[in-house]
C-alpha positions in Angstrom: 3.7 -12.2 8.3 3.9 -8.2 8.0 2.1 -7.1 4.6 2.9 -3.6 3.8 -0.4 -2.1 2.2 -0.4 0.5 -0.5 -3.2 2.1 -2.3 -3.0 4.8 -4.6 -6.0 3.9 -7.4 -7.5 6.8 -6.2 -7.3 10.7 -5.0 -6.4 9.5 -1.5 -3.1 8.0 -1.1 -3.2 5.4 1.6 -0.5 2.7 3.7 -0.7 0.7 6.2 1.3 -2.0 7.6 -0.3 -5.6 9.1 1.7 -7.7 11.9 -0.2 -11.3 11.8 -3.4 -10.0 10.7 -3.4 -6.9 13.3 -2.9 -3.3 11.5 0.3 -1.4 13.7 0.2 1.2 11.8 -1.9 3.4 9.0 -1.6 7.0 6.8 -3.3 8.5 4.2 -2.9 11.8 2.1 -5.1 13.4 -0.3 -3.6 13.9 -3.4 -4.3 16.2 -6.3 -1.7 16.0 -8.4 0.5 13.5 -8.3 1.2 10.3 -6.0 4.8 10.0 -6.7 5.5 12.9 -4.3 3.7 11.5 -1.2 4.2 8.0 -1.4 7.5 7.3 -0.5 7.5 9.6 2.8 4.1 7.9 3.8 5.7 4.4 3.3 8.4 5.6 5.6 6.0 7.2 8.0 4.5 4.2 8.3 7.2 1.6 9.3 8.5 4.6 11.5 5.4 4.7 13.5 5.7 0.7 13.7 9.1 0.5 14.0 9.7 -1.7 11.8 12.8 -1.9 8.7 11.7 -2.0 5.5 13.8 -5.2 5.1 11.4 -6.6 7.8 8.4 -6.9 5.7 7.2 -10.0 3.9 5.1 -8.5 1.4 3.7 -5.8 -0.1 0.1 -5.7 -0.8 -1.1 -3.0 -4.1 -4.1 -1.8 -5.0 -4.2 -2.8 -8.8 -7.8 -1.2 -10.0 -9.4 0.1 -11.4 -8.9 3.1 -10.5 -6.5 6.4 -11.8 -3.9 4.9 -14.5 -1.1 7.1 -13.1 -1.9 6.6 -9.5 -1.9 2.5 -10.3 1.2 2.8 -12.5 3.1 4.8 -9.3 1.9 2.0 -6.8 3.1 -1.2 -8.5 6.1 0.6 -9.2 7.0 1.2 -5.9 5.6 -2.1 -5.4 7.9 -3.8 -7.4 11.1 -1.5 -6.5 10.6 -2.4 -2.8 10.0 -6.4 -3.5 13.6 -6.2 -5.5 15.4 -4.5 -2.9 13.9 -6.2 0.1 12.7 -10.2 -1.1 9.4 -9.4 -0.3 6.5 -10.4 -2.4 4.2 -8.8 -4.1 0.6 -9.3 -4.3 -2.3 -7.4 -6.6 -5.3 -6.8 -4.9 -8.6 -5.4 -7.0 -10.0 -2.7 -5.6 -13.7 -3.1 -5.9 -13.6 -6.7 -4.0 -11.5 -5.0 -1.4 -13.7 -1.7 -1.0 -16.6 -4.3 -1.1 -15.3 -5.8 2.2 -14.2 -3.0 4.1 -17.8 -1.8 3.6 -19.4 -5.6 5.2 -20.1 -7.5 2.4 -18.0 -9.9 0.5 -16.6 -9.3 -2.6 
């Protein structure tokens, strides 16, 4: 399954893109002002550096808070743009649980 990962509930915009459970491929940009800039040309980035087609992905994994409202409300709706045009799904993923586990404990 490839999960494309997008985070923007805070200053740092962040993708990445996981093959079976292995990440291929992984970008982030600090943002100051808005996310809706960066986003979209780090998404591409992304599956360029994997070579992978969007239409190739099976899911889409957001950040969904809490974190910035704006950031959050970008996110999902690239989320959700992406699912529609692709069939992918789309999964919410809080962001505390998930910053919990990246740091070696579990959320």
């Amino acid at each position: 399954m490839r999960v494309l990962g997008v985070d923007t509930s805070t200053w740092l915009a962040s993708v990445g893109l996981v093959d079976e459970g292995r990440v291929v491929a992984e970008r982030h940009e600090s943002v100051r002002s808005n996310h809706g800039t960066s986003l979209l040309p780090l998404i591409a980035s992304v599956l360029t550096d994997a070579g992978i087609a969007i239409g190739e992905i099976d899911a889409v994994a957001v950040a969904k808070g809490p974190g910035s409202f704006t950031g959050l409300r970008i996110s999902l709706s690239v989320a959700k743009g992406l699912a529609l045009a692709t069939g992918a799904r789309v999964v919410g993923v809080p962001t505390l649980p998930a910053l919990a586990r990246a740091a070696g404990r579990d959320g």
